[in-house]
N, C-alpha and C positions, 0 to 999 in steps of 0.2 A: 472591554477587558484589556487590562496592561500584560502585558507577559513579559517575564521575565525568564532571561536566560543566564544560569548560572553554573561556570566552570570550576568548580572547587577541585583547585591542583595541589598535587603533592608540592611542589614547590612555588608556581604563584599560581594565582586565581584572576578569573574577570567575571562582569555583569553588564551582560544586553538587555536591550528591552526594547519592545515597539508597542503601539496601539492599534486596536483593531483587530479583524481577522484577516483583512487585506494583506498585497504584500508593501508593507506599509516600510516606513526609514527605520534601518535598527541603529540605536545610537547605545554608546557607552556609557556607562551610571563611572565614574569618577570613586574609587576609597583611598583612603587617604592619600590623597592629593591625583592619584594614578589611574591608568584605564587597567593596567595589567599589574595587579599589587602581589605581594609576597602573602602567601600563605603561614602569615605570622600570627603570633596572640601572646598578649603578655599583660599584666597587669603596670599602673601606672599610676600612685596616689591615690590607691583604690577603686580605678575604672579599668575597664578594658579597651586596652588598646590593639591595631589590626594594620594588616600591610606593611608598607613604609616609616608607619610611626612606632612601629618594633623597631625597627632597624634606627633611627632616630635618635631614641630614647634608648638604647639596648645598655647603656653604662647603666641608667640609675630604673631599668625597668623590672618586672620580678616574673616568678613563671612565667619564662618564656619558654617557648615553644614552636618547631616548625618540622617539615617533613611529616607531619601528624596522620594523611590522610593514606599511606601506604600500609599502614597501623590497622586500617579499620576489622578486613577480614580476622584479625587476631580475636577479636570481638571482647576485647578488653574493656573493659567499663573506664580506666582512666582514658583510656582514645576516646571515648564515647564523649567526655567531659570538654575533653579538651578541642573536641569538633563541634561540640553545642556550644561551648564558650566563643568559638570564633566565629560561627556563623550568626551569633547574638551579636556580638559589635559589628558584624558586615553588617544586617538589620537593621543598627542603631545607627550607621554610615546613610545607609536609604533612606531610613524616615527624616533625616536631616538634608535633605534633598529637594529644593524645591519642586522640580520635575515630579518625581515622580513617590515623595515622603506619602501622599495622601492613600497610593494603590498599595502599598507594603501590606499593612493588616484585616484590609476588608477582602474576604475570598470572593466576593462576589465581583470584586473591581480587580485583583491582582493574581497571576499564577507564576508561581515557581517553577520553571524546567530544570532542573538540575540531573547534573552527568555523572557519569559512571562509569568505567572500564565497562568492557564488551562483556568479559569473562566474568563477572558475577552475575553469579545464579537469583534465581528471582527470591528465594530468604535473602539473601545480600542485601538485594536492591529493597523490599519492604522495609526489612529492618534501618538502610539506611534515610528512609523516605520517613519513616518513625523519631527517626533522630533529628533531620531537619524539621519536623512540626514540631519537638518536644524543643527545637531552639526558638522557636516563634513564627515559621513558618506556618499559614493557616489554609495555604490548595497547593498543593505540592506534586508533582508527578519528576520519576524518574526514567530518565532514556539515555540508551548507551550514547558514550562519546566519540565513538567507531561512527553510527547514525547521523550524529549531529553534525559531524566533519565532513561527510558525503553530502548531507544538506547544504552546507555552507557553501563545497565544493560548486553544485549545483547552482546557487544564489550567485556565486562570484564572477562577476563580466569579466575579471581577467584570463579564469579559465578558459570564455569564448566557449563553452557545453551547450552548444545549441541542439546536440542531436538529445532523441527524447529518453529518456532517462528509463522508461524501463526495456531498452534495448542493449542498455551496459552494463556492462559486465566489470565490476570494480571490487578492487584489494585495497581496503584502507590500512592504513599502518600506523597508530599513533604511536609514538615515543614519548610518553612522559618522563615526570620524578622518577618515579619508581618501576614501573612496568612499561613494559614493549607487549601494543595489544593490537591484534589481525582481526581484521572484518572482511568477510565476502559475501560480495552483492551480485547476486545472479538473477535474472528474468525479471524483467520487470512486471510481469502477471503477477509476481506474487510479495515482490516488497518486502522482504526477510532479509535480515541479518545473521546468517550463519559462522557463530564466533569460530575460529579455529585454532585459538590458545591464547594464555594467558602467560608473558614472559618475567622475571624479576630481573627486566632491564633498564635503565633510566640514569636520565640526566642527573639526578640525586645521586647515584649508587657512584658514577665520577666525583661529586662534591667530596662525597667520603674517602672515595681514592687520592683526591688532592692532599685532601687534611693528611691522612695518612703519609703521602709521600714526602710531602713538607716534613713532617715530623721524624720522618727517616732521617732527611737532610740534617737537620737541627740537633736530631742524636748523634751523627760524626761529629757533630762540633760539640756539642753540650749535652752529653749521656745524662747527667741527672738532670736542668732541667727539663728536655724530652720527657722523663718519665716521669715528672710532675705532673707535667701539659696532661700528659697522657690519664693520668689518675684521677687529675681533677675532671676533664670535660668525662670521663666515666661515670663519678658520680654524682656530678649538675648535668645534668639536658640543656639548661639556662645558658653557659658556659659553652659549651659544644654547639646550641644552637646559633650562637654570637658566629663563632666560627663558620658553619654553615651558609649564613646570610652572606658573612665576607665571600668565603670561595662562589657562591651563587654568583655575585658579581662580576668577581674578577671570569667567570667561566663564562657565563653571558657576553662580555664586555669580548673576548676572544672568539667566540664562534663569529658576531656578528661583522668582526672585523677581521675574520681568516686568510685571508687574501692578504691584507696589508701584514698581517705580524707574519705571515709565510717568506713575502718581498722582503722583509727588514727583518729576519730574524730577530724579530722584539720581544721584549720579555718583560709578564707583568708580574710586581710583587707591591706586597700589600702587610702589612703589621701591626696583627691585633694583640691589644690589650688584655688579659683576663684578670680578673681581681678573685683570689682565693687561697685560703689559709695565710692569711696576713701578709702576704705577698702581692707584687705583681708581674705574672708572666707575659711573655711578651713570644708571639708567636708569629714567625715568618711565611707567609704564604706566597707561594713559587709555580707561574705557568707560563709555559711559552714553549715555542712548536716542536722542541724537542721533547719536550716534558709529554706533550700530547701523541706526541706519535710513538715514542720508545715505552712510554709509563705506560698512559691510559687507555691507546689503541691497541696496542698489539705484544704487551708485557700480559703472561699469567697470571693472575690475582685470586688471593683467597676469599674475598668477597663473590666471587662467579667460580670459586670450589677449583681454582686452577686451573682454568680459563681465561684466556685474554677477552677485553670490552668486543673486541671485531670478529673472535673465531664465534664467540657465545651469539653474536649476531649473526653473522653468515651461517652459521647453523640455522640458527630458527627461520632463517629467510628462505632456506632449501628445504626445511621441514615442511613449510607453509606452500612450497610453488609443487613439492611432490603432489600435496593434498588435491589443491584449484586444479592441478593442470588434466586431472584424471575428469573431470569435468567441461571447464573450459578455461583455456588463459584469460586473466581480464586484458578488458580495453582499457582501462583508467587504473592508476597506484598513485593513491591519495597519500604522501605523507604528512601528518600533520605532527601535532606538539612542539611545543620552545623547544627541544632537541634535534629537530629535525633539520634545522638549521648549520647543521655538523655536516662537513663537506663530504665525508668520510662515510655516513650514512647514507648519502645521499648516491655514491659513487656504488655503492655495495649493492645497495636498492635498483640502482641501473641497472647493472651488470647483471643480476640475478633475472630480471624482468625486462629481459633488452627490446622484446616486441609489445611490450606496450608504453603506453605514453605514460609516463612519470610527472604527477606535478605536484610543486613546490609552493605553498604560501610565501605570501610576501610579507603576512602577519601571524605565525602561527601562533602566537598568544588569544590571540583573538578569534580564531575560528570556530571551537567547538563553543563559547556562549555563543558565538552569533549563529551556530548552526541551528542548537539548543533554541532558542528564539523561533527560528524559521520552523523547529518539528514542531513544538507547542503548539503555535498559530495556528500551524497547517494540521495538527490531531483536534486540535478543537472545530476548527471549522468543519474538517471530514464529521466529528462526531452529530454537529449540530444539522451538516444535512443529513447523516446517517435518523436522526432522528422526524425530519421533514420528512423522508420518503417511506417512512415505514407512516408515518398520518398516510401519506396520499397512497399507500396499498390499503391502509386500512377503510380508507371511504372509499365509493364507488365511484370513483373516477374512470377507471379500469371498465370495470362493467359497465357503466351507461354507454361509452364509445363503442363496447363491443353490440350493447344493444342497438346501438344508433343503426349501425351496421350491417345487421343482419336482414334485412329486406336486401340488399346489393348481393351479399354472398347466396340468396336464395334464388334473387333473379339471375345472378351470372350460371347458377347450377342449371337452372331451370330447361335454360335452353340446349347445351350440350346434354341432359339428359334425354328431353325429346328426340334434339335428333336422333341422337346412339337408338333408343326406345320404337322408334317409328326403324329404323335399317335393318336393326337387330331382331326382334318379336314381331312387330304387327305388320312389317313385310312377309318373312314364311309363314306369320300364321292367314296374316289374308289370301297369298297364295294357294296354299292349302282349302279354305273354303270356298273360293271361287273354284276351283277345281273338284270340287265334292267332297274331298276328303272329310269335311268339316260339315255337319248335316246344317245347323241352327247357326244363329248369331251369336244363343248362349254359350254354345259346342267353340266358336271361335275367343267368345270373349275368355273362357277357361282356360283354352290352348294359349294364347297371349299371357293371361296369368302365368302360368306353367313357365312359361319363356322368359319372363320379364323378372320372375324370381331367380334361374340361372344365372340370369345376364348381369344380377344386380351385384351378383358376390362374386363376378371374374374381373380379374386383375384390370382387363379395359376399362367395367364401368367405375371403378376404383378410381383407375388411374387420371376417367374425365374431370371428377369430383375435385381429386387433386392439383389436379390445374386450375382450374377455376380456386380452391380454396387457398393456394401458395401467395398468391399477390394479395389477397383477402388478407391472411394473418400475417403478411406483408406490412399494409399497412396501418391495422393494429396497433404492431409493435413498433413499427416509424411512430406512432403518434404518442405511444408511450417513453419514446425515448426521447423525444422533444420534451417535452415534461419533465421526465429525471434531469435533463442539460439545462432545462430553464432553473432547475432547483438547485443545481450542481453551480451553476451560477451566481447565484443570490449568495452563496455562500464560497466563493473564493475554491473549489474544488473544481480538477480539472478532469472530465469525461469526455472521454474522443472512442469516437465508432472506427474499429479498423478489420474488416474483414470479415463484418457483422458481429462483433463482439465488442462490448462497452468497455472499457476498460478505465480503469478509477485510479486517477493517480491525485492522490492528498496527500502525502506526501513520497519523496522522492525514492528514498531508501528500503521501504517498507517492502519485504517481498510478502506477498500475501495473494489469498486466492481471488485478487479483486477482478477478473473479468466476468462477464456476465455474457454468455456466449447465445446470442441471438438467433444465431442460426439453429442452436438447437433446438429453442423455444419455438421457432418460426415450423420446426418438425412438428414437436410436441404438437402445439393447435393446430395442424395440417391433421394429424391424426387423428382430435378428439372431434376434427369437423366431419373428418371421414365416419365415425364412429356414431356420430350423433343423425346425421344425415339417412347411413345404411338403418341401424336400426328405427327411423319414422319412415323411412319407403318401404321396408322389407317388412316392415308388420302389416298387422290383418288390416285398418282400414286405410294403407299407404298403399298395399298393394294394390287392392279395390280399384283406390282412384286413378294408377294407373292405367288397368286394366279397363275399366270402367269408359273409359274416355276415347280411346280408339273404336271398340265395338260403338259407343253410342254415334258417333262421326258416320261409320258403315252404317248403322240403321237408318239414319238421317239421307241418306244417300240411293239409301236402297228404296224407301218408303219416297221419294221425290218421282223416280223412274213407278211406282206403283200406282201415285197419286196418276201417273202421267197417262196411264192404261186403262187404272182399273175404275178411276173417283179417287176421291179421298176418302169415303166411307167405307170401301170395299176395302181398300189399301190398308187403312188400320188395323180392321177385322182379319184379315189376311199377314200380317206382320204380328200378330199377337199369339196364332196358335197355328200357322204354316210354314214349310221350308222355304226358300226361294227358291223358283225354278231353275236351273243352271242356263237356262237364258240372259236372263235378268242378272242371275252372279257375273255372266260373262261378258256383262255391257260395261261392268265397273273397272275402270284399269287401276291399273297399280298409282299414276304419276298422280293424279285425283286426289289419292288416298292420302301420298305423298306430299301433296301441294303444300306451298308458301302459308297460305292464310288457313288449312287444317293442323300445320305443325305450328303456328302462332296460336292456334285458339285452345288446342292440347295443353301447349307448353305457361297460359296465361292461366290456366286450369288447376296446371301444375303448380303455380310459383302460389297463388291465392291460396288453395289447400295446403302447402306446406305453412305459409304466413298463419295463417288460421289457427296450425297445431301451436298450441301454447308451450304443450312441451318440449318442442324440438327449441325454441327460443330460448325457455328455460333454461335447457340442458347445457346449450352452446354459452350463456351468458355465465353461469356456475361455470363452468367446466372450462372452459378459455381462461375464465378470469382467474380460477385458482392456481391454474399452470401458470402463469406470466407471473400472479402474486408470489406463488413459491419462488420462482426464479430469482425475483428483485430481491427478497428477504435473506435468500440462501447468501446471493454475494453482498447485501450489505451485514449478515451474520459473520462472515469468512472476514471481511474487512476489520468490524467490531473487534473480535477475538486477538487478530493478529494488530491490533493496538494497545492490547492489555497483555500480550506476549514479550 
């Protein structure tokens, strides 16, 4: 599978792509001529042209068009037009691509990631995931561009992010065209993107301010033609958008050289052409560090309702740190977008967030497709082992290990029950019949029952059970998590055990309920062994063979000292329908009763009749396996969801 990652900006656009589900090389798809083109579209001798070759051709081009995609929420059918017409010639740019023309229209070779502000709602994002298919896109998935910038974040060696990413706690901040949009990433358990507003701030909305101020200038000197300029780009878009591209540049061309035109109080000016009503205007465009700092920083402007470009931002940056900080401060402040690049933003963002680490792309053009790249890959591979381990709950994998099993958890019971059983019951009950209290052997083996039912439902013999059964569904669940890691593997997703809890990270951003807490589970089958265990001892023929097994040892013992007196003929006849005489009881000691090789031959008695009952096997193989099965399903259900969120 090729993925493709695609940034469709308000003001320009890029397209990543990599193969594989690995973390494989993301490289730049080139449009017209560019890694980072103009979000332009225009017609051309009857085709469509995109990017740079608007800008090119902008004299003899027609419907033009740019800033289009700040349009979309208006949910106008001509944005609609004018975004399916552009992303048909980005398309027609791709399939003319040797790399990678052949993955464009097979969905089964090719996926589109395509970005979106944080703040639209999911009708936003379907409808616009509808709009890229009805331009030729044929597997399309949409994810915010808050997400994919923290991806990127993450992928990028120059950030040096070696710590694990669901431990941080991060404020994305893109600045587009048109809007200034906050992401906060909290806990990395859960991999969520929690949008906290949607701003109409952006590099665009200065574009407009240039033009505008320019043409202030232009009116001191030449009132009417200003208010030509003025009339005409109101009623062409084509015209105004010419305009737009120019100040794009000259704005561009200034941030990224801020430093030097600060040094040299430089100043750039640029004069476009416009051809309309039989005329040609000629239009002066004027930037440089005064103009920036007096105009566009920190001048009121009716475009931001009489607000200056810095107080509208300092607002919403103390809007957003009231919100996170009732929370937690982050440890990371992502800024990303081509604007970000404004020294002025970047100074404000400090200063707001002085205790965490601030960082700066070196390419923010480039960031959200390549993040975009990285969440595809990495939602696809999550989905494709999402779908591997829900096979490997649904065969008995699970089950057969735990049946393998259960001979070990029956013998390690076995013997901590004897002892407790021999200390506990068939100590004071033998003392008791050696003493007379207890007429018969039947009289004793009853009393032992009597006792051995107590004993079986107090918290001690509870508590042996569960010793023995802790490191049992111990290793279990070790042997099932080796499994999900081998599977977690094959597929490029990363599962690390931290503190007995699995925790899934596919990709980095995503807050979601992906742990799978082991430890709980490791309770859960601790219980349902206690549960399965108590109920085949504590029934009628568990109790029996308890019961059953001591008395018969005493008779064995008593009838030996008979044989020794009386014959063995006599002895039989005499142990079938007489007491024993408290002679004879009083020759048997306790330590005998007690011995090494009668609590081995009890306890071999024991573990054989437990193996025997089919049911208690049964019970432990359903009942373990559905608890662990739920478990695995619930968190790869939690993960699921919160990918389609």
């Amino acid at each position: 599978m090729m993925y493709f990652g695609f940034d469709l900006g308000d003001g320009e656009s890029c397209i990543h792509w990599t193969k594989g589900g690995g973390a494989g090389i993301v490289n730049v798809v080139p449009v017209s001529g560019r890694g980072s083109f103009l979000s332009a579209v225009a017609r051309l001798e009857g085709n469509t042209i995109v990017g740079h070759t608007v800008k090119e051709n902008q004299e003899k081009a027609e419907d033009v068009h740019v800033c289009f995609k700040r349009d979309f929420l208006r949910n106008d059918p001509e944005t609609d037009r004018v975004i399916r017409v552009f992303v048909q010639g980005v398309l027609n740019e791709l399939r003319k691509n040797a790399e990678v023309g052949a993955y464009v229209d097979d969905p089964e070779k090719g996926c589109f990631i395509v970005g979106c502000p944080a703040g639209w709602q999911a009708e936003d994002r379907e409808r616009y995931r509808l709009l890229m298919m009805d331009a030729g896109m044929k597997n399309v998935k949409i994810v915010s561009e808050s997400r994919a910038a923290f991806e990127n974040a993450l992928h990028s060696a120059e950030n040096g992010l070696d710590a694990d990413p669901g431990n941080l706690t991060v404020l994305i901040i893109d600045i587009g065209s048109s809007t200034l949009d906050f992401a906060y990433v909290q806990d990395g358990n859960e991999y969520g993107v929690a949008t906290m507003g949607n701003v109409q701030l952006g590099g665009g909305m200065m574009d407009e301010m240039i033009v505008m101020h320019s043409l202030d200038m232009q009116e001191k000197e030449n009132p009417e033609q200003a208010r030509e300029i003025r009339a005409l780009i109101e009623k062409n878009n084509a015209k105004k958008s010419r305009l737009m591209l120019a100040v794009r540049e000259m704005k561009e061309d200034y941030f990224k050289h801020e430093d030097l035109f600060l040094e040299e109080n430089r100043t750039l000016e640029k004069t476009v052409k416009l051809f309309g009503d039989g005329k040609i205007h000629k239009v002066k465009l004027t930037l440089s560090p005064e103009i920036v700092e007096n105009f566009l920083i920190s001048k009121p402007h009716p475009l931001l309702n009489g607000q200056s470009f810095e107080s509208r931002l300092r607002d919403s940056l103390v809007s957003v740190y009231e919100q996170i900080r009732q929370r937690r401060e982050p440890d990371l402040v992502i800024l990303t977008g081509g604007p970000s690049r404004m020294r002025f933003f970047q100074d404000l963002c400090r200063i707001q967030f002085a205790s965490s680490r601030v960082i700066v792309s070196h390419s923010p053009e480039y960031d959200i497709s390549r993040g975009l790249v990285f969440t595809g890959s990495a939602d696809e591979n999550m989905t494709q082992c999402l779908r591997e381990i829900e096979a490997y709950v649904q065969s008995r994998a699970i089950e057969e290990k735990i049946e393998y099993a259960v001979p070990e958890l029956v013998s390690n019971i076995s013997r901590p029950l004897t002892e407790s059983i021999l200390q506990s019951c068939v100590k004071p009950a033998f003392c008791a019949w050696r003493n007379g209290k207890l007429d018969t052997l039947n009289d004793f083996q009853e009393d032992t029952r009597r006792r051995i039912e107590v004993f079986m439902h107090s918290s001690d013999m509870q508590n042996a059970i569960k010793t023995q059964a802790e490191p049992w569904s111990e290793k279990i669940v070790s042997a099932v998590e080796m499994e999900l890691c081998e599977i977690s593997r094959r597929h490029h997703v990363d599962f690390k055990m931290d503190c007995g809890r699995l925790r899934i990270h596919g990709s980095g951003s995503k807050e979601t309920p992906v742990t799978l807490d082991f430890i709980h589970v490791i309770h859960a089958v601790v219980s349902i062994v206690l549960m399965v265990v108590m109920a085949t001892l504590c029934g009628g023929s568990g109790m029996a063979l308890l019961a059953i097994g001591p008395a018969g040892m005493i008779a064995g013992v008593v009838l030996s000292l008979l044989i020794a007196v009386l014959g063995k003929e006599a002895a039989t006849n005499y142990m079938m329908d007489r007491k024993i005489p408290p002679l004879l009881r009083g020759m048997i000691r306790v330590r005998s009763i007690l011995s090494e090789k009668n609590a081995r031959k009890i306890e071999r008695g024991i573990c054989r009749d437990m193996l025997e009952d089919t049911q208690l096997t049964d019970d432990l193989v359903s009942q373990v396996g559905d608890c662990i099965d739920a478990a695995i399903l619930a968190t790869a259900c939690g993960v699921e969801q919160s990918m389609v969120s």
